[in-house]
N, C-alpha and C positions, 0 to 999 in steps of 0.2 A: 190539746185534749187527746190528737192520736196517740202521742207519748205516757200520758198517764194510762190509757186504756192499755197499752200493749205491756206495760211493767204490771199491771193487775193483773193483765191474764198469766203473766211468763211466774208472778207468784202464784198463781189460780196451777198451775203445773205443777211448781215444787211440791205444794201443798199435798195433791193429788197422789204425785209417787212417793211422800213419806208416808202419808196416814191411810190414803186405802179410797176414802169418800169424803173427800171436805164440802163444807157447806158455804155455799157464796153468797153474796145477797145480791138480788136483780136490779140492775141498774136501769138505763135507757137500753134502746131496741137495738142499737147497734153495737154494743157491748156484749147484751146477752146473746147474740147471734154470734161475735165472736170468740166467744167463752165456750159454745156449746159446740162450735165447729171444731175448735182446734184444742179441747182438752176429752178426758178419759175420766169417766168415771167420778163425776162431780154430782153435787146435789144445789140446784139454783132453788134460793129460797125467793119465794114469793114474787115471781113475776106480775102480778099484777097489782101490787105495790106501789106508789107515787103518785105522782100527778098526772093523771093519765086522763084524756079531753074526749069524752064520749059525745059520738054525734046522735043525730036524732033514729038515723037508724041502724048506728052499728056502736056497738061494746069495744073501749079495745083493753083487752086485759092481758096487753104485754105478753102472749103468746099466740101465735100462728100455727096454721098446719103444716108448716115448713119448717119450722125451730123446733115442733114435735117431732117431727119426722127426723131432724138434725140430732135430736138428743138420744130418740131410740136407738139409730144407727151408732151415734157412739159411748149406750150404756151409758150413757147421763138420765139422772131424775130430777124430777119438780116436788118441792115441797112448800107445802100449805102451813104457817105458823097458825094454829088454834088458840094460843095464849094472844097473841096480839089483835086476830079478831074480836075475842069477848071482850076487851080493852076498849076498844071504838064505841064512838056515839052513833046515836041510831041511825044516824043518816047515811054518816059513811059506812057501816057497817052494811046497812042495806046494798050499796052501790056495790062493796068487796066482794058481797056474797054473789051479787050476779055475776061479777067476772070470775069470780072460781067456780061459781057453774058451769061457764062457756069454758074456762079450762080442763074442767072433769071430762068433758064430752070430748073438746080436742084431745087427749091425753088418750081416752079411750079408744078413738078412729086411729090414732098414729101408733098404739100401743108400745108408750112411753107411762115410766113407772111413777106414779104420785106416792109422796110420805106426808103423813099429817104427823104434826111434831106438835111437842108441849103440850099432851093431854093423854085423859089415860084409853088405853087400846079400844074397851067397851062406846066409849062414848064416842070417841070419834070414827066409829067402825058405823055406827047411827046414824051419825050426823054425814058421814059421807053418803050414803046411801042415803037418806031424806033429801041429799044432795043432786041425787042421779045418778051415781056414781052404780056401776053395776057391781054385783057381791065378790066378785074375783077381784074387781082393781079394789075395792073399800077393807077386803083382808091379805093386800097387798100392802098397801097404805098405809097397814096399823100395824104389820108386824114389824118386828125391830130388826131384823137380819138386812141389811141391802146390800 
């Protein structure tokens, strides 16, 4: 498993220096941790994403104040897929949205950059802010420049 993680990352690099901002998808917690430590200018899509075993009184959605703080420092962002939220059943769909709550807030305290993807700027500039999101990181989020 160390093997395959560290050939993902060492592609999560080329990627990087050809195109500018590639987009990775969030795997387990020890991967995104070392994806966000040792690359430049990446975009982790949806960390909170999978199978993730929330206890009775803590959320975990696949991001800490520590992996925010890791991705600020090295100009990495988080992005929120919109097309695959409105996809889900209501259940989980309820469950996603709370951990990309607790992510909006961590994001906000560590002032690491969130993109909301696959939807149009208006809406999701709404829907982040209905979210918590405060109005500077929600037209952060929706512009298309990163």
């Amino acid at each position: 498993m160390e093997e395959i993680d560290a050939k993902s990352i060492e592609d999560a690099k080329k990627k990087a220096k050809k195109k500018g901002f590639p987009l990775i998808k969030a795997k387990d917690d020890h991967f995104n941790r070392k994806l966000l430590e040792q690359c430049r200018n990446i975009i982790l899509l949806s960390p909170e994403a999978g199978n993730r075993k929330d206890s009775l009184r803590q959320i975990d959605s696949g991001l800490n104040h520590v992996l925010a703080k890791i991705a600020s420092k090295n100009k990495n962002s988080i992005a929120i897929d919109l097309k695959e939220l409105s996809s889900l059943e209501k259940h989980e769909k309820a469950s996603r949205i709370s951990k990309i709550i607790q992510n909006i807030k961590i994001c906000r305290k560590a002032k690491t950059r969130l993109i909301a993807l696959n939807t149009s700027d208006k809406k999701a500039f709404h829907f982040l802010i209905s979210l918590g999101a405060s109005t500077l990181q929600a037209r952060q989020a929706t512009t298309k420049s990163f």
